[in-house]
Backbone bond lengths (Angstrom), bond angles and torsions (degrees), N, CA, C in turn:
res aa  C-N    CA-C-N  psi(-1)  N-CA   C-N-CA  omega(-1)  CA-C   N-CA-C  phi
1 X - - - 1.439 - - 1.525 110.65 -
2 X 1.380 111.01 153.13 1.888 118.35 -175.20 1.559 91.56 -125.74
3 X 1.316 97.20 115.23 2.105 113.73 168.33 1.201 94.00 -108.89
4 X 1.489 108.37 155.84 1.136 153.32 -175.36 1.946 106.45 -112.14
5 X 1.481 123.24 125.08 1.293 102.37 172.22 1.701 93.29 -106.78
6 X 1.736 96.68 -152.46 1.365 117.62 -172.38 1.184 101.55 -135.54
7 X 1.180 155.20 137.60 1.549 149.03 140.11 1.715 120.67 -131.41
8 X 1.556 88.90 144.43 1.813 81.30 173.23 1.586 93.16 -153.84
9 X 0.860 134.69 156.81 1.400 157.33 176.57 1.686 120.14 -150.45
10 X 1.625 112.72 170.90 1.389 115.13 -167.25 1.842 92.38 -101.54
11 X 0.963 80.55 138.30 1.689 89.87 174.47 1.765 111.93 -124.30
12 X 1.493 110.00 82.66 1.229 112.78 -169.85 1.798 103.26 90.46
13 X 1.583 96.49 -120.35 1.659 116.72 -177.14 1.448 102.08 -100.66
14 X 1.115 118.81 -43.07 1.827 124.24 174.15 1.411 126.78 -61.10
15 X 1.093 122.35 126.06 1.551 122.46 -162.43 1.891 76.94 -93.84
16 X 1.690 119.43 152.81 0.851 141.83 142.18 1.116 140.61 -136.29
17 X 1.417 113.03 122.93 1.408 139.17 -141.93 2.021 109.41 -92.03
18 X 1.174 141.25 113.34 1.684 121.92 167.49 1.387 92.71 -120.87
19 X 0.728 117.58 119.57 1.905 130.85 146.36 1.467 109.63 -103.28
20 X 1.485 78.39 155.66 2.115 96.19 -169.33 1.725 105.36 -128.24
21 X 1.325 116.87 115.03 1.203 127.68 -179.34 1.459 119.18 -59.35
22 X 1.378 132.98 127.48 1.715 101.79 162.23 1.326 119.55 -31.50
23 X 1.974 87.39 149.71 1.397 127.64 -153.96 2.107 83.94 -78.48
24 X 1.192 110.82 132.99 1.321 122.14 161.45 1.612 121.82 -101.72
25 X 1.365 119.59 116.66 1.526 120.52 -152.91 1.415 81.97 -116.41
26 X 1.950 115.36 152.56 1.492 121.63 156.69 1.179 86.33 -128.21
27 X 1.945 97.74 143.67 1.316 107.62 164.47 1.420 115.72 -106.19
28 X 1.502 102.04 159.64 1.320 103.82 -163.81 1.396 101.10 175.49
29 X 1.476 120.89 177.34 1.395 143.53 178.92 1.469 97.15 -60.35
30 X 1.106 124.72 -48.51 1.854 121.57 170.99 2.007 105.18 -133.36
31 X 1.575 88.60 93.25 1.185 98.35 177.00 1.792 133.44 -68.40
32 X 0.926 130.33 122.75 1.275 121.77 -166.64 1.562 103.89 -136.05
33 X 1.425 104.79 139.93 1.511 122.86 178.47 1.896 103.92 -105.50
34 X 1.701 95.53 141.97 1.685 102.42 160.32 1.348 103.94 -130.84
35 X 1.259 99.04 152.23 1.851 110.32 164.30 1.590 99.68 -138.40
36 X 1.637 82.91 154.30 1.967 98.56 173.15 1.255 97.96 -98.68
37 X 1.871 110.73 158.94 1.021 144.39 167.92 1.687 104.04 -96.83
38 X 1.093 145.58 129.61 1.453 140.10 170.87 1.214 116.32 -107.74
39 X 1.145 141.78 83.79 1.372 145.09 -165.91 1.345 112.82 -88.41
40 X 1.801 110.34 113.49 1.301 104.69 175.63 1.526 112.21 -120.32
41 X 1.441 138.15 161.09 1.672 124.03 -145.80 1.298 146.34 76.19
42 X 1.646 99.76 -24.22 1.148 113.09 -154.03 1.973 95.47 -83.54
43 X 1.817 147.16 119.23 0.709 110.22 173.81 1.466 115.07 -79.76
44 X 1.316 113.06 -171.87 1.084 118.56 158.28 1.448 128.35 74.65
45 X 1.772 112.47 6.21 1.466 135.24 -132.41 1.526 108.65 -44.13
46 X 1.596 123.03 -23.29 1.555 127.36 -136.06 1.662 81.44 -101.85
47 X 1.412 140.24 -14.24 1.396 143.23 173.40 1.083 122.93 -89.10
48 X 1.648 101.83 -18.91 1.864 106.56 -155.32 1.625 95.60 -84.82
49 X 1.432 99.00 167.84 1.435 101.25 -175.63 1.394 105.77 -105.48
50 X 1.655 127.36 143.93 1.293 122.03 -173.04 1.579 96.95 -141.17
51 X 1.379 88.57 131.73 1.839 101.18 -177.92 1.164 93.39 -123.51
52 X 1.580 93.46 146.62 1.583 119.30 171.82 1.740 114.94 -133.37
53 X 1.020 127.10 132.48 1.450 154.77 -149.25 1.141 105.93 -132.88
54 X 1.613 112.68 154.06 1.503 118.11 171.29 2.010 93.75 -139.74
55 X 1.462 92.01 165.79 1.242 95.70 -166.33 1.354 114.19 -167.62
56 X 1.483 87.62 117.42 1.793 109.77 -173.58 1.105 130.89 -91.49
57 X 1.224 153.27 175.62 1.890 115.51 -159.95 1.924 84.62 -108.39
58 X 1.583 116.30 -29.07 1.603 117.56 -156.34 2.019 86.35 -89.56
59 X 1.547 102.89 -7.27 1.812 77.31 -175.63 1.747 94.97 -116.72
60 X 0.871 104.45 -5.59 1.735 98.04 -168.83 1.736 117.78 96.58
61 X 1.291 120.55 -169.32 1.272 121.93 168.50 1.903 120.23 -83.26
62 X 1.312 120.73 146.12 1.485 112.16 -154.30 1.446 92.28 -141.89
63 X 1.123 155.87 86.06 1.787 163.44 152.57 1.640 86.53 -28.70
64 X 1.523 115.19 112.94 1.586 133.77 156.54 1.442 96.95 -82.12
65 X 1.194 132.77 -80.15 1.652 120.73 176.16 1.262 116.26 -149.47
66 X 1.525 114.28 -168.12 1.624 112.52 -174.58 1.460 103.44 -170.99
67 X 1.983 102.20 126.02 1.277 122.04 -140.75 1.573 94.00 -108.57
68 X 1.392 128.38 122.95 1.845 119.23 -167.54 1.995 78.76 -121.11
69 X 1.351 109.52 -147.68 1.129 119.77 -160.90 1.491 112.78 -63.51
70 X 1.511 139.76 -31.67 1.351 143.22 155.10 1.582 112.62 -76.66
71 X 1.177 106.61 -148.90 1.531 141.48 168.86 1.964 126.52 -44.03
72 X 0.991 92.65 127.69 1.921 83.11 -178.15 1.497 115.78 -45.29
73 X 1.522 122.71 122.61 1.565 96.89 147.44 1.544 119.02 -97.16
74 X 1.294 104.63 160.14 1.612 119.91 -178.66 1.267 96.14 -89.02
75 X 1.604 103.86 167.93 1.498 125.25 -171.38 1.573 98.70 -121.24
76 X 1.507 115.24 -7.85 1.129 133.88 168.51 1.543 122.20 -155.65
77 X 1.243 111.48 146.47 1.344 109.28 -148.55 1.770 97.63 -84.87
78 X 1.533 112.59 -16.42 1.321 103.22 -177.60 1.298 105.49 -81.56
79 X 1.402 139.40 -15.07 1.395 116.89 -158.10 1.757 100.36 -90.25
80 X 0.964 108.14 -0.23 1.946 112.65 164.31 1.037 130.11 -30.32
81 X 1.513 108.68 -44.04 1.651 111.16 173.56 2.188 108.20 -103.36
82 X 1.322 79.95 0.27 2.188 75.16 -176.96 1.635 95.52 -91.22
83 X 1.369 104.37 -38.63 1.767 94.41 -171.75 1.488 104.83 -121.18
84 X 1.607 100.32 160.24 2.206 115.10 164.61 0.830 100.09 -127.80
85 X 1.242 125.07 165.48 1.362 135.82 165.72 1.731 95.03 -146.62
86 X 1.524 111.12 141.04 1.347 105.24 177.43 2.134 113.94 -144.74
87 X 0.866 153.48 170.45 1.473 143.34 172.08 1.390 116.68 -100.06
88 X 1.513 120.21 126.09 1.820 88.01 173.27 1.520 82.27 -155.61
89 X 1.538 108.88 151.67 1.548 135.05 -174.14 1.705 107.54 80.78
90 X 1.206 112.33 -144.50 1.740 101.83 178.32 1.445 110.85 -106.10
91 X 1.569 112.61 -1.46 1.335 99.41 -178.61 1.661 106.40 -157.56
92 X 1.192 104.95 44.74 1.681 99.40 -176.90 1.792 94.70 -137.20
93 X 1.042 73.54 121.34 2.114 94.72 148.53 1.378 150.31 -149.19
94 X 1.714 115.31 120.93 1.118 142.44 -142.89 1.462 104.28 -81.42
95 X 1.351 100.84 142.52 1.872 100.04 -175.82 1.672 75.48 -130.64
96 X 1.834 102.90 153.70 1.526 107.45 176.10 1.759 96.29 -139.66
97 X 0.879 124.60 173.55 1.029 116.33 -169.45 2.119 90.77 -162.84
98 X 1.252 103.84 105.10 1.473 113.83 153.43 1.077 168.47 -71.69
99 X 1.700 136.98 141.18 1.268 109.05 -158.69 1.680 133.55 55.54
100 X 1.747 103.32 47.31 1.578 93.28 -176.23 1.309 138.29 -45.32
101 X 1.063 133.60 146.07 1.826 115.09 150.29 1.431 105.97 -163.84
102 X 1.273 126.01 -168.48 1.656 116.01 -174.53 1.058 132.49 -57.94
103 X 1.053 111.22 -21.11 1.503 124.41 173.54 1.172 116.94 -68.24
104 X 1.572 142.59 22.96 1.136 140.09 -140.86 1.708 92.67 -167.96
105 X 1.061 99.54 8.47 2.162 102.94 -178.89 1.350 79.82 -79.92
106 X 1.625 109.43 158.26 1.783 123.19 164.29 1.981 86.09 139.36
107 X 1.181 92.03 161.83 1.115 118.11 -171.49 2.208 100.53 -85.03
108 X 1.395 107.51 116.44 1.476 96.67 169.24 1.982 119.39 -110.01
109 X 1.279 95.85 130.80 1.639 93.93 169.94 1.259 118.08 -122.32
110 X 1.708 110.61 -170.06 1.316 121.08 161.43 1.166 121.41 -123.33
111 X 1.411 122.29 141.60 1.367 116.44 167.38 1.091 121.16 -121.31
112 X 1.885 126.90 -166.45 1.578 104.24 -175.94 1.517 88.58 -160.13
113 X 1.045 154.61 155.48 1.170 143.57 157.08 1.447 105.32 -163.92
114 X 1.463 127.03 -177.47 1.749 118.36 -178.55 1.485 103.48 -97.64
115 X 1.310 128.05 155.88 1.593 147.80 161.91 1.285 101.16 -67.80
């Protein structure tokens, strides 16, 4: 199974808000699921940095990558072709995740915090 969490915390005086929409799956010969991140608070959204994680209860929590004003970086160089992550409108960002199969159960989120 692929969950979606919720988180928000105070950042300073500004409350900031991410909610995660249901997970949208295509089926197919290489099935792949995306979900949005909805970032509300956050200024500046198109700079900010947004990490997304998956998390297994026997391995702990694991950061796949985290997308700031360009391109995702990985936390590992293989997960490049399994996951994207991309920004679009003023406050949404998309994590995709490729090629499903079991190996891919764990809980995925987003987070956001400052560098």
């Amino acid at each position: 199974y692929l969950f979606c969490f919720l988180s928000s915390f105070l950042d300073g005086q500004a409350q900031v808000l991410l909610k995660q929409r249901e997970v949208s799956i295509t089926r197919g010969p290489k099935t792949s699921a995306s979900m949005d991140c909805i970032a509300e608070g956050i200024p500046n959204f198109w700079s900010a940095f947004i990490h997304w994680y998956r998390y297994v209860p026997s391995r702990g929590p694991e950061r796949i990558l985290y997308i700031g004003p360009s391109t995702a970086s990985y936390d590992d160089n293989s997960f490049s072709n399994k996951y994207s992550s991309s920004k679009k409108d003023t406050n949404v960002c998309t994590f995709t995740i490729n090629d499903i199969n079991s190996n891919d159960e764990g809980t995925y989120y987003c987070a956001y915090w400052h560098f």
